[in-house]
Backbone as JSON, one array per atom type, in Angstrom:
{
  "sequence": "XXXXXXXXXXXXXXXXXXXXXXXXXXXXXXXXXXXXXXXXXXXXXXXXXXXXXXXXXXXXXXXXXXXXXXXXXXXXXXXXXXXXXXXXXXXXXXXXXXXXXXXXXXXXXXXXXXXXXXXXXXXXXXXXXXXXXXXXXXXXXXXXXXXXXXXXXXXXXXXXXXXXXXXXXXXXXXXXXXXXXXXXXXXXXXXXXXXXXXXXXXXXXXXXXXXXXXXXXXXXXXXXXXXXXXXXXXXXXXXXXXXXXXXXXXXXXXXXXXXXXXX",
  "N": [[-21.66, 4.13, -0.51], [-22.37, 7.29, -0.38], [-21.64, 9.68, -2.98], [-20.31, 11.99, -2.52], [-19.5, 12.12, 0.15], [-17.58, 10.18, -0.13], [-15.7, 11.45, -1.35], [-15.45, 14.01, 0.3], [-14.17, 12.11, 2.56], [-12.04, 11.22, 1.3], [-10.71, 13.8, 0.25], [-9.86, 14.5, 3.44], [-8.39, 12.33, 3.97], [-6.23, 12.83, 2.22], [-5.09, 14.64, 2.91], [-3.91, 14.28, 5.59], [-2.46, 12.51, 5.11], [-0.35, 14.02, 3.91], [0.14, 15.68, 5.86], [1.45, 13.87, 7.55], [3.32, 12.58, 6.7], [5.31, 15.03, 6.03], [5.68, 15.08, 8.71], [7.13, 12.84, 9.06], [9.58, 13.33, 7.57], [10.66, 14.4, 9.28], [12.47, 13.03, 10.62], [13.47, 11.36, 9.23], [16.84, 10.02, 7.44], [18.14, 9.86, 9.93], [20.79, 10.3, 12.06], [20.37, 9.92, 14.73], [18.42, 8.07, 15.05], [16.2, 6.66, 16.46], [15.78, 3.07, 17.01], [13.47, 0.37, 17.58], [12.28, -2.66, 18.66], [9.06, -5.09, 18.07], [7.0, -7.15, 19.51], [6.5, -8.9, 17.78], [9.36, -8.59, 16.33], [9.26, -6.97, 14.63], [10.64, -4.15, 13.04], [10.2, -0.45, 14.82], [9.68, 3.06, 15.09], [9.85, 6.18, 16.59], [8.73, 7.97, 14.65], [7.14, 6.51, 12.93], [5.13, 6.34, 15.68], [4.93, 8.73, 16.2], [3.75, 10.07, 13.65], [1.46, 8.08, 13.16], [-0.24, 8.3, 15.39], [-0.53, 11.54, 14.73], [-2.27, 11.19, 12.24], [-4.7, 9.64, 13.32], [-5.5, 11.11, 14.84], [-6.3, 13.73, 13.35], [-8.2, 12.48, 11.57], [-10.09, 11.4, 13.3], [-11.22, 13.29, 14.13], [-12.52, 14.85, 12.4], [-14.31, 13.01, 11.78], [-16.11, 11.48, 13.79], [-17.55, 8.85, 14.41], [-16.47, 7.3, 12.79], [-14.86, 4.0, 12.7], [-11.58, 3.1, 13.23], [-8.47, 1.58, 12.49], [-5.02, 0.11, 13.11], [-1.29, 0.27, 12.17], [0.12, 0.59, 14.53], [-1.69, 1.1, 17.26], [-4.07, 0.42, 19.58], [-7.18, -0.39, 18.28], [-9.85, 1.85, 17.76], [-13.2, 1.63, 17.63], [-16.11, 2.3, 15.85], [-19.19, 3.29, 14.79], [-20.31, 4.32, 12.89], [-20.35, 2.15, 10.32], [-18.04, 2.75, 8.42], [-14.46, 2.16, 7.91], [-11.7, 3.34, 8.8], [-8.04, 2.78, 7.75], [-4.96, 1.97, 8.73], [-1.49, 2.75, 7.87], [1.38, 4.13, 9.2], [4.21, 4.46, 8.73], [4.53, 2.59, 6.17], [6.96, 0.74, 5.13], [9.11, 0.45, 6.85], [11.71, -0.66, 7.31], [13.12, 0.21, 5.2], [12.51, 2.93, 5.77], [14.29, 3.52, 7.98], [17.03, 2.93, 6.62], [17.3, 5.0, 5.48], [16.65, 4.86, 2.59], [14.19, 6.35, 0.1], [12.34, 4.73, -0.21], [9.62, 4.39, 1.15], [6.34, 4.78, 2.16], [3.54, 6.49, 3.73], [0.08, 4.98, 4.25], [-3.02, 5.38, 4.03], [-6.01, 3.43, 4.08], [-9.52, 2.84, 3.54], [-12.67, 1.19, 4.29], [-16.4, 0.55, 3.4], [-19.01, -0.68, 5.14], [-18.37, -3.85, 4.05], [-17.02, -2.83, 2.0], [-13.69, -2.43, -0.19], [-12.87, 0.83, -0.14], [-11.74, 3.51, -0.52], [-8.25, 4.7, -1.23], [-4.95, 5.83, -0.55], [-2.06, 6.41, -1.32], [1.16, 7.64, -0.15], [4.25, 8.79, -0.55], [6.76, 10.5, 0.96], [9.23, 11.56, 0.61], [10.05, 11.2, -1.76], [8.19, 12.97, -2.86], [5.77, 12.13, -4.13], [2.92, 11.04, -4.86], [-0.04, 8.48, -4.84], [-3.66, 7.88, -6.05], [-6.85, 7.06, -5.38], [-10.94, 6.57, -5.12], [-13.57, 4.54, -5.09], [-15.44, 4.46, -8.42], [-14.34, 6.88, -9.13], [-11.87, 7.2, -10.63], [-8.45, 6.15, -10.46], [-5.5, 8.29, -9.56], [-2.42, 10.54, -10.1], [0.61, 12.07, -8.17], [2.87, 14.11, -8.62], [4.63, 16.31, -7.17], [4.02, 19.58, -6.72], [3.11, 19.13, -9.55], [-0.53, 19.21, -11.51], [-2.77, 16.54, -10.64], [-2.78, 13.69, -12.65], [-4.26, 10.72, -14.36], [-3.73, 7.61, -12.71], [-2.91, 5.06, -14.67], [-2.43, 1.36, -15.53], [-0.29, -0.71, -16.94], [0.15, -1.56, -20.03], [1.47, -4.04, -20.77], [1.17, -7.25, -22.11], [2.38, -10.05, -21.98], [3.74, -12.42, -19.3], [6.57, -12.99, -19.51], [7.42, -10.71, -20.29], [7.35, -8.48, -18.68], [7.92, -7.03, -15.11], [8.43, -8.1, -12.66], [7.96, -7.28, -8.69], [8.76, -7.61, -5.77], [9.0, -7.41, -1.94], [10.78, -8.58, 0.28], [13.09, -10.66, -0.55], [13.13, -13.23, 1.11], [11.07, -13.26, 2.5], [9.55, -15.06, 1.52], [10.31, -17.49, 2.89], [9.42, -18.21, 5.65], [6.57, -19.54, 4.7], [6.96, -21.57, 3.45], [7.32, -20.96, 0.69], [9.71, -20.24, -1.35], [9.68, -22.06, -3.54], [8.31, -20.42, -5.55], [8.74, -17.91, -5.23], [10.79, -18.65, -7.01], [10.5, -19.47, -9.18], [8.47, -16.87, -9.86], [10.33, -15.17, -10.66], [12.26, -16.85, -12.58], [10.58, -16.53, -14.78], [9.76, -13.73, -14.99], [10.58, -10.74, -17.49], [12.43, -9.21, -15.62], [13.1, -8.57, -12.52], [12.85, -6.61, -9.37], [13.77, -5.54, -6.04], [11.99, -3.98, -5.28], [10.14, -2.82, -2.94], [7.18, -2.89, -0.83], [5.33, -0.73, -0.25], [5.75, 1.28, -2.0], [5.97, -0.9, -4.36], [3.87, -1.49, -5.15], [2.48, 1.12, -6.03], [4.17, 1.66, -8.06], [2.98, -0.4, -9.65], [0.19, 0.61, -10.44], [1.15, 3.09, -11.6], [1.67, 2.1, -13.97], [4.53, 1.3, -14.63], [5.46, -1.02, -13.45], [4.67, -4.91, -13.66], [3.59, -6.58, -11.84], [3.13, -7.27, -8.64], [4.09, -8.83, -5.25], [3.72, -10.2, -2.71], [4.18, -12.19, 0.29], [3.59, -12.26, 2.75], [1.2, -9.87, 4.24], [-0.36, -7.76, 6.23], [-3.42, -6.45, 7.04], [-3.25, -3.48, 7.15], [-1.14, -3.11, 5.35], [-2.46, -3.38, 3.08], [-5.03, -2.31, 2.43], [-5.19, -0.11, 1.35], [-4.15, -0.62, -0.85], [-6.35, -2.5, -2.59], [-8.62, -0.39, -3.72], [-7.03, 1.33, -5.24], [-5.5, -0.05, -7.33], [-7.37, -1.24, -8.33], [-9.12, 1.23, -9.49], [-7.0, 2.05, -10.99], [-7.46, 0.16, -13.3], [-6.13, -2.48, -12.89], [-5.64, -4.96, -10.94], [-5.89, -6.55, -7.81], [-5.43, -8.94, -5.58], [-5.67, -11.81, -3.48], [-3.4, -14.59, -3.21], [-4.73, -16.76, -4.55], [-6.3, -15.77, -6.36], [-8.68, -13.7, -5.34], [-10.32, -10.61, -4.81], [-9.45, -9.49, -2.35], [-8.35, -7.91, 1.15], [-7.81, -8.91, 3.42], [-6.47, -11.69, 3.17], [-3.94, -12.17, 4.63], [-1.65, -11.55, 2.34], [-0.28, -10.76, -0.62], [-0.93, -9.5, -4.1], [-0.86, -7.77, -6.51], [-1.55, -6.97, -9.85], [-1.21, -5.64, -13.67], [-3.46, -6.95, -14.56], [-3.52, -7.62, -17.1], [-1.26, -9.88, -16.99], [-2.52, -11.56, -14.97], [-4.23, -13.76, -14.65], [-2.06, -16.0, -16.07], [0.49, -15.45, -13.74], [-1.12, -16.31, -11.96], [-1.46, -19.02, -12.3], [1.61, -19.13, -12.62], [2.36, -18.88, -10.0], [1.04, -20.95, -8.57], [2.6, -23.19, -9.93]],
  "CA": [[-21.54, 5.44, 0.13], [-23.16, 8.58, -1.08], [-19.81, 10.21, -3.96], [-20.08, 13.52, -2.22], [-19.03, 12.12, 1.29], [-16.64, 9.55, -0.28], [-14.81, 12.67, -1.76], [-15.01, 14.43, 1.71], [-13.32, 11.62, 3.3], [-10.97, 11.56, 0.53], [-9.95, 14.83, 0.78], [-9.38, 14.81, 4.55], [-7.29, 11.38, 3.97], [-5.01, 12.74, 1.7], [-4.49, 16.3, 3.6], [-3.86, 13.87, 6.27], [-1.33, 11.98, 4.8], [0.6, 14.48, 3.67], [1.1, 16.01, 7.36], [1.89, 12.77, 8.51], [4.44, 12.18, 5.77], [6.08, 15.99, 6.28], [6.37, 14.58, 10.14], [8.33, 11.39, 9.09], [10.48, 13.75, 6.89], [11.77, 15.27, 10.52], [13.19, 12.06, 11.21], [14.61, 10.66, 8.12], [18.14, 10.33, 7.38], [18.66, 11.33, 11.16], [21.9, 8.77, 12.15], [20.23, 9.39, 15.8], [17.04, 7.76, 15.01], [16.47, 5.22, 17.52], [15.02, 1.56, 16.47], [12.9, -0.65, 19.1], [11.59, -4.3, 17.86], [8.02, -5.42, 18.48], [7.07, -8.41, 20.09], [7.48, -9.96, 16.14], [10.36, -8.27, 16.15], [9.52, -6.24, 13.63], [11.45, -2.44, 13.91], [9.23, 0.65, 14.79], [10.66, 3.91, 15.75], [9.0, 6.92, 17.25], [8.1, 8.23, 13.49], [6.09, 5.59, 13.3], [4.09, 6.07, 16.2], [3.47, 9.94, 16.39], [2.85, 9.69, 12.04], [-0.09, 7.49, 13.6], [-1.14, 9.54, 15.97], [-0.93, 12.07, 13.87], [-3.48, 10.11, 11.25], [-5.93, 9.22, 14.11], [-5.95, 12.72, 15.48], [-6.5, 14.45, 12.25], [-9.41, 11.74, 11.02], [-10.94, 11.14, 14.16], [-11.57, 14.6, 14.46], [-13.74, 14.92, 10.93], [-15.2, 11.61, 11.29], [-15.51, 10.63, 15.09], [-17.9, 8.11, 14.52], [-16.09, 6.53, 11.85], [-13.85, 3.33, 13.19], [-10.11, 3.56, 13.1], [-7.39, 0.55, 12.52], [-3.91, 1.23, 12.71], [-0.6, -0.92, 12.92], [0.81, 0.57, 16.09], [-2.38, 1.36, 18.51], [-5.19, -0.31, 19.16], [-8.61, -0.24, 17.52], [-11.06, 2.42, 18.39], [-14.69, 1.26, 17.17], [-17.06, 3.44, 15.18], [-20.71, 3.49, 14.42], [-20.86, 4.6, 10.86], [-20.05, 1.55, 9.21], [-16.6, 2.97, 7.57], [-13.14, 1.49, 8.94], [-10.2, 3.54, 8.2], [-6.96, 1.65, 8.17], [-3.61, 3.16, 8.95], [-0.07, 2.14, 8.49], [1.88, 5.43, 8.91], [5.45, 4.21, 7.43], [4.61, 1.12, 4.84], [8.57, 0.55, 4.28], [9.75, 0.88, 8.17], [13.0, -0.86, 7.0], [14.02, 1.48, 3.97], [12.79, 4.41, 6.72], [15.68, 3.12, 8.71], [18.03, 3.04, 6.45], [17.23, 6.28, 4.59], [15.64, 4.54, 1.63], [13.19, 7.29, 0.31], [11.18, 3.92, -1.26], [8.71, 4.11, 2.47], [5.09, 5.26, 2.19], [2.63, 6.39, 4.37], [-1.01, 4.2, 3.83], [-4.8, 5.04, 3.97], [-7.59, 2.77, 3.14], [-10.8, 3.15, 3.96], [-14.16, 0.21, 4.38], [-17.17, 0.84, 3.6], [-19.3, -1.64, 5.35], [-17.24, -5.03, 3.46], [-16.01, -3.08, 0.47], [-12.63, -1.2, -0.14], [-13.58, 2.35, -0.94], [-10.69, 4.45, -0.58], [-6.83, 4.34, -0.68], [-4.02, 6.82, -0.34], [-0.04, 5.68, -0.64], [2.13, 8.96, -0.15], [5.87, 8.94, -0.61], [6.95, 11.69, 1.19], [10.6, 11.56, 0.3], [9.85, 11.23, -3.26], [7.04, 14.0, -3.15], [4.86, 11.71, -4.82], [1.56, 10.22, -4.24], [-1.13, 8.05, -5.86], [-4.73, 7.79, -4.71], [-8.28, 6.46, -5.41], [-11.99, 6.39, -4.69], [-14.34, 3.61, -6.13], [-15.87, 5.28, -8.55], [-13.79, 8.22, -9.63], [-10.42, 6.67, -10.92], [-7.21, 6.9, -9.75], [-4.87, 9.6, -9.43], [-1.31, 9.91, -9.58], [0.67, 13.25, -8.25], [4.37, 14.3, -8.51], [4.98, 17.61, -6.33], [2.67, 20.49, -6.92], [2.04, 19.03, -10.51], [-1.7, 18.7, -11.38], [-2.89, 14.71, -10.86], [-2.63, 13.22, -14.03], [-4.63, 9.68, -14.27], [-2.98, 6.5, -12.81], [-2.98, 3.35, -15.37], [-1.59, 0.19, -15.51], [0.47, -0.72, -19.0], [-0.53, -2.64, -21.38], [2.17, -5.5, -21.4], [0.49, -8.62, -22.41], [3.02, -11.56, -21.61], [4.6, -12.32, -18.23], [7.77, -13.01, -19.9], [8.05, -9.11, -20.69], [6.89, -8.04, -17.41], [8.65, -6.46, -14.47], [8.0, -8.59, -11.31], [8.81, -6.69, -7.43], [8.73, -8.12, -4.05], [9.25, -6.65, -0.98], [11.96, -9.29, 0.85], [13.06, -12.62, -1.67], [13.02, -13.96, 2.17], [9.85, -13.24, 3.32], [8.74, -16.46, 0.74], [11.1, -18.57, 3.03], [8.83, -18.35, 6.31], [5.63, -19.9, 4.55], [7.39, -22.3, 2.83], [6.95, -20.42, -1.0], [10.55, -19.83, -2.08], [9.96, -22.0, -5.23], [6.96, -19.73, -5.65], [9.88, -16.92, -5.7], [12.1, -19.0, -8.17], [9.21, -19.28, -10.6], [8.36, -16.19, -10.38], [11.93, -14.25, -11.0], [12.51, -16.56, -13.82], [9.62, -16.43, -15.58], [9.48, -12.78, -15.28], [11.86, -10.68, -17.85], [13.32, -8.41, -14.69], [13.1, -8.84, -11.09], [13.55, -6.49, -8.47], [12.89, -5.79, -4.71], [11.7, -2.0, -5.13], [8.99, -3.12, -2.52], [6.82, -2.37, -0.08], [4.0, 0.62, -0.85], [6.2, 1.67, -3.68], [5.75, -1.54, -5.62], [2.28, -1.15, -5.73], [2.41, 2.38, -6.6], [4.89, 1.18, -9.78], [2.15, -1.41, -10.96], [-0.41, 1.35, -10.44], [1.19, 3.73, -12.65], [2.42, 1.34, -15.22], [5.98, 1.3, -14.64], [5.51, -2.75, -13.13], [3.43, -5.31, -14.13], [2.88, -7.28, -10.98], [4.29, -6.82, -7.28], [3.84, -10.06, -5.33], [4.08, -9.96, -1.58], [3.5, -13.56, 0.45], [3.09, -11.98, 4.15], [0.93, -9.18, 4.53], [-1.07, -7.35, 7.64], [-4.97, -5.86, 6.66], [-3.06, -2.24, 6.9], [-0.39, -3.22, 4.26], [-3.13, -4.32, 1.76], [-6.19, -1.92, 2.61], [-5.09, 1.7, 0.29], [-3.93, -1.32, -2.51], [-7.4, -2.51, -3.65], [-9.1, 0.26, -4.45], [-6.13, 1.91, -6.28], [-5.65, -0.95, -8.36], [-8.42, -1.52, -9.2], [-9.44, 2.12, -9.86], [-6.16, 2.1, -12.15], [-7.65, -1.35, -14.04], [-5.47, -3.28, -12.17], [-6.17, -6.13, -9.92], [-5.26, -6.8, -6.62], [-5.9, -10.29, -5.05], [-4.79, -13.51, -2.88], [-2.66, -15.67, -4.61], [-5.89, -17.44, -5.27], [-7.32, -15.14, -7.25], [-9.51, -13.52, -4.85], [-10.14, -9.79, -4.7], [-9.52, -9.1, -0.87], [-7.45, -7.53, 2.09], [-7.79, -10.01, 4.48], [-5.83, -13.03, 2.98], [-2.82, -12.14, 4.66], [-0.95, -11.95, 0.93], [-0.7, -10.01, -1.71], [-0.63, -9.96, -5.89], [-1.24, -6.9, -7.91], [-0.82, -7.24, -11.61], [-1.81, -4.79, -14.8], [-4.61, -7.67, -14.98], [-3.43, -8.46, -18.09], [-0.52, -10.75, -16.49], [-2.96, -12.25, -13.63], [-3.83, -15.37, -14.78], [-0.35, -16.26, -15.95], [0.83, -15.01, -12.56], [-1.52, -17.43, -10.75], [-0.61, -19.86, -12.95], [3.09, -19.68, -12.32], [2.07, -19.23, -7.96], [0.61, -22.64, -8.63], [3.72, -23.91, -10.38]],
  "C": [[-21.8, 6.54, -0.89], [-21.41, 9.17, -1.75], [-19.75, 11.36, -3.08], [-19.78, 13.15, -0.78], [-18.09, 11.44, 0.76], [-15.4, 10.75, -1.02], [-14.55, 13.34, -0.61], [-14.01, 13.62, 2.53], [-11.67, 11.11, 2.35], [-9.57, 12.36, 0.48], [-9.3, 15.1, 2.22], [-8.49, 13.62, 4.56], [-6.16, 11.89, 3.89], [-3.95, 14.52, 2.67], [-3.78, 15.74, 5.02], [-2.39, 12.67, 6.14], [0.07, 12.42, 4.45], [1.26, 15.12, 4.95], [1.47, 15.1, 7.58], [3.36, 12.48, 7.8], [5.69, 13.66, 6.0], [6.72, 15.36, 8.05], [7.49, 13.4, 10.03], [9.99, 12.05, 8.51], [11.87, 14.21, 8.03], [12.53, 14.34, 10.72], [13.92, 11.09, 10.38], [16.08, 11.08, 7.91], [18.79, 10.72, 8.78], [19.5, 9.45, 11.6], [21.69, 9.04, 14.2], [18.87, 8.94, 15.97], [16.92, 6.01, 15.96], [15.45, 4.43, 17.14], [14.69, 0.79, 17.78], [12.19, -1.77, 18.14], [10.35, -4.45, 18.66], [7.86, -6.57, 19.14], [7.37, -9.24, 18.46], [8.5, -9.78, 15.97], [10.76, -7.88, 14.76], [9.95, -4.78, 14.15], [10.27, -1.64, 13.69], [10.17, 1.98, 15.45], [9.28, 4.98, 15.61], [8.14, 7.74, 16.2], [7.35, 7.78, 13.45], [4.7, 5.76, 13.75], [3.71, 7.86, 16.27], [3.21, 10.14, 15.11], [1.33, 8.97, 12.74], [-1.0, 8.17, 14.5], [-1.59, 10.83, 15.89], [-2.78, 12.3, 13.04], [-5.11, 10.58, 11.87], [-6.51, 10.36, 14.38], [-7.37, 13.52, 14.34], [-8.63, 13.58, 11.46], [-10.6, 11.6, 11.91], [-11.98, 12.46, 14.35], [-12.31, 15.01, 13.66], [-14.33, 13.86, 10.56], [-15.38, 11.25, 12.79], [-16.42, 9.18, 15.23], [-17.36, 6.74, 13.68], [-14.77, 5.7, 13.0], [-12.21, 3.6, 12.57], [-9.48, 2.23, 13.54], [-5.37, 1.07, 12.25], [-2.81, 0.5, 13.25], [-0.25, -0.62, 14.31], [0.17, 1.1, 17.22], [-3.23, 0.91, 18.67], [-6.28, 0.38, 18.75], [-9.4, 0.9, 18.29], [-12.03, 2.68, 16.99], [-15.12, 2.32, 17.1], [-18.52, 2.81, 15.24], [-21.59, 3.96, 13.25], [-20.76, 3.85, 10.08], [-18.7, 2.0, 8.35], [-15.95, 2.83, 8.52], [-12.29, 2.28, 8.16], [-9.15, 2.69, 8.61], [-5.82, 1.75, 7.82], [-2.48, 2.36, 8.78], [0.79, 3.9, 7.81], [3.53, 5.45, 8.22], [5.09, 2.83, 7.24], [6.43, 1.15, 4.4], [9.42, 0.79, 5.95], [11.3, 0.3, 7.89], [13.82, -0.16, 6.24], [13.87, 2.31, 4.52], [14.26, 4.66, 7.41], [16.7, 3.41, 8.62], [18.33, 3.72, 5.41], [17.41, 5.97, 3.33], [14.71, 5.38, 1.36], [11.87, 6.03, -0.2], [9.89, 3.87, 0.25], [7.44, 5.0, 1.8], [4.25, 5.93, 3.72], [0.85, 6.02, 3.39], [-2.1, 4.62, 4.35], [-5.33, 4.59, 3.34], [-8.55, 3.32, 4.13], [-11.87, 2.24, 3.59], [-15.32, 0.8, 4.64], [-18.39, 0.24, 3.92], [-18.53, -2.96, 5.2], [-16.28, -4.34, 2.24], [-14.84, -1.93, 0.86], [-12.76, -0.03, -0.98], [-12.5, 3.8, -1.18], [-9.34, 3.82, 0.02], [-6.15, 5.45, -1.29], [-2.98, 6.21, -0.35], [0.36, 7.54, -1.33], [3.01, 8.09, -0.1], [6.59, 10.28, -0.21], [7.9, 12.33, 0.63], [10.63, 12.05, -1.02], [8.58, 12.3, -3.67], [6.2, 13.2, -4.36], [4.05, 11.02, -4.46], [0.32, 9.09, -4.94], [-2.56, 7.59, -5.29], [-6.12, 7.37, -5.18], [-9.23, 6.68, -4.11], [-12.25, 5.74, -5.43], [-14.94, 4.44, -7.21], [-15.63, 6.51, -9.77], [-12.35, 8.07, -10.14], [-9.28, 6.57, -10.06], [-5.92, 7.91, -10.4], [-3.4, 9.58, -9.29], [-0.75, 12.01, -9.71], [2.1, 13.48, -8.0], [4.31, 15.41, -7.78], [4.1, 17.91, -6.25], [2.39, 20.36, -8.51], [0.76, 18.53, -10.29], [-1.72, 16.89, -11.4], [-3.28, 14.41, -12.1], [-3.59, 11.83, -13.53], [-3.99, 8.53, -13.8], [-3.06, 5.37, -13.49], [-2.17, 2.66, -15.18], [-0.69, 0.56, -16.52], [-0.32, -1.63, -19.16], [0.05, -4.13, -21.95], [1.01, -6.96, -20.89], [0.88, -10.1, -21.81], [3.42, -11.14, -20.8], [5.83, -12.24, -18.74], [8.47, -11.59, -20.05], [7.75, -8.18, -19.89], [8.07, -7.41, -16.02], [7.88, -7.06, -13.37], [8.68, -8.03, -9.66], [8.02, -7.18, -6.89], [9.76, -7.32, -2.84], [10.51, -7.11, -0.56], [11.91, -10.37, 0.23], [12.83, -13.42, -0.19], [11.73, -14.47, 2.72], [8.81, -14.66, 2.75], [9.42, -17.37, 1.38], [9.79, -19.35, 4.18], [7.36, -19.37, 6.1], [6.18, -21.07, 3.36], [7.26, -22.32, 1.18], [8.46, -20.03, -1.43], [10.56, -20.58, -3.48], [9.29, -21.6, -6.0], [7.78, -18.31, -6.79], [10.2, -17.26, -7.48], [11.17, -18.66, -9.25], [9.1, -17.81, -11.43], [9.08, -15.15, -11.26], [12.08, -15.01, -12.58], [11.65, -16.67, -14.7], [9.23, -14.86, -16.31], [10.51, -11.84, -16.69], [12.98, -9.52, -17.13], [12.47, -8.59, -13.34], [13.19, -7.94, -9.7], [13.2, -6.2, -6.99], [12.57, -4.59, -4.55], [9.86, -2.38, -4.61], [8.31, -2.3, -1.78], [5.46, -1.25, -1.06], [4.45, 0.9, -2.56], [6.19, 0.88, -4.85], [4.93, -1.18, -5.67], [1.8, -0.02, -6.45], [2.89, 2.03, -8.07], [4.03, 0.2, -10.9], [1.14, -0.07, -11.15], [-0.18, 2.45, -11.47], [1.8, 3.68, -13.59], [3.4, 0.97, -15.46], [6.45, -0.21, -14.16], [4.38, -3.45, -13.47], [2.18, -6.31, -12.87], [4.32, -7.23, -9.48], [3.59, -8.1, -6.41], [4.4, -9.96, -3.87], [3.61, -11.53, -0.7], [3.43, -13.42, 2.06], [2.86, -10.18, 3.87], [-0.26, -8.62, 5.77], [-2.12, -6.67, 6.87], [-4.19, -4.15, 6.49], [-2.06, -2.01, 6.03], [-1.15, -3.11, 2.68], [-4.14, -2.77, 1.67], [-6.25, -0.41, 1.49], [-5.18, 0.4, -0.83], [-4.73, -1.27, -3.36], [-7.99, -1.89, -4.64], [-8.45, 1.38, -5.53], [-5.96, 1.07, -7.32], [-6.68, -1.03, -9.28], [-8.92, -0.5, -10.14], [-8.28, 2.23, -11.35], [-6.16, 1.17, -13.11], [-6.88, -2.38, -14.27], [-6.49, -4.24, -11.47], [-4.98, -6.31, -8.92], [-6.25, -8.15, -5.49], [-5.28, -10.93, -4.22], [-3.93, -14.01, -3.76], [-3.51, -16.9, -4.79], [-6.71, -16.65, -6.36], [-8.36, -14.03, -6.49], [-9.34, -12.05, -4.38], [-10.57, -9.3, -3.21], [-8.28, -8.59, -0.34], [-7.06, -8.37, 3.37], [-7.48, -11.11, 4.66], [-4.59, -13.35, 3.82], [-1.63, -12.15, 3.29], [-1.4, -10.78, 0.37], [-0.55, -10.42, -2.82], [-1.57, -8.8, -6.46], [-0.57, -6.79, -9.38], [-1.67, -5.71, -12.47], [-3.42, -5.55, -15.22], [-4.77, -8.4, -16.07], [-2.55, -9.71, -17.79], [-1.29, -11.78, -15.82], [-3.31, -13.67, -13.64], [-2.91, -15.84, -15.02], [0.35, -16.38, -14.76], [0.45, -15.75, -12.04], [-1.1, -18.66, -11.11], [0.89, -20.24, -12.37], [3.21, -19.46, -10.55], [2.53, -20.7, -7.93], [1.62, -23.59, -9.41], [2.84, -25.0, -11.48]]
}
């Protein structure tokens, strides 16, 4: 994609994320926030869904040919070859239970590749963001964006490993995947969801390690990672969104990391 439209759709992402994220703000902490379960019986609440409709509104409207994915509505098909791909609270459980660790998520496909990603934190007035290309970005309030990097730790052993739910490795039969990884690492904790990824992204973790994920969990990750000279993969190794899984490391960890997957 031509840099001077991938910056246009950039810019209307992130202007787009941040209304959506001021809208979730109306409804945080609110002890009459009402919870409904999905057919997975995962929780969604009405934040949720007008944050997304929000999104769609706002994007559709400066892109209408461009396709649109999005966890809580269905698909409406484009004609430009670019897929945006929405999850308007990444952390719907810490939303819940007035956790500020929740995100709101844009990626963006450009034909097969991942070309843009956005994770806001509304709560935490902080953001971090990528294009292929042009690095990534990391932004506390109204300070200027500073660069996002990884670190530089070398060994897993001295590493900082986060996961979203220690449970969520029970379902796919990976909890000694878990064990491995906890003690191998030299700290552990579950500061998951969007916000790990953000923490490997701007150095503060070395690898965040998720073993069920949805195409709109994953889709901002790649190209932030990567942009921050990170990696973001399968737990094969394999730099995609579509594994169902996650594994972002500093890159220096990543073989090690697959390594200790693979026990």
């Amino acid at each position: 994609m031509d840099p001077t439209q991938l910056a246009h759709r950039l810019e209307v992402g992130r202007a787009a994320a941040q209304e959506a994220g001021r809208l979730t703000l109306g409804y945080f902490q609110r002890p009459d926030l009402a919870v409904e379960r999905k057919a997975d019986a995962s929780p969604v609440t009405v934040a949720d869904r007008q944050a997304e409709e929000l999104l769609r509104e706002r994007i559709g409207a400066a892109f209408p040919d461009d396709a649109i994915v999005g966890e809580e509505f269905p698909d409406r098909p484009g004609t430009s070859g670019c897929r945006w791909i929405l999850d308007p609270i990444d952390g719907t459980k810490s939303f819940i239970h007035g956790v500020p660790l929740y995100g709101t998520l844009i990626g963006m496909e450009s034909g097969s590749q991942s070309v843009l990603g956005i994770i806001h934190l509304p709560a935490l007035d902080e953001c971090v963001y990528a294009a292929v290309g042009s690095g990534a970005w990391h932004v506390r309030g109204n300070a200027p964006p500073i660069p996002a990097r990884v670190s530089q730790t070398e060994r897993f052993c001295e590493s900082l490993f986060c996961t979203s739910e220690v449970a969520s490795f029970g379902p796919r039969g990976a909890m000694p995947v878990y064990e491995r990884l906890q003690a191998a690492a030299r700290l552990s904790r579950t500061w998951g969801d969007c916000y790990g990824y953000m923490m490997v992204a701007t150095g503060r973790a070395e690898l965040m390690v998720d073993p069920i994920m949805n195409v709109w969990d994953a889709a901002a990750i790649l190209p932030i990672l990567e942009e921050a000279g990170g990696t973001f993969t399968d737990w094969q190794g394999r730099p995609t969104i579509h594994s169902g899984e996650g594994l972002a490391t500093n890159g220096l960890v990543l073989n090690e990391t697959l390594a200790t997957i693979r026990g």
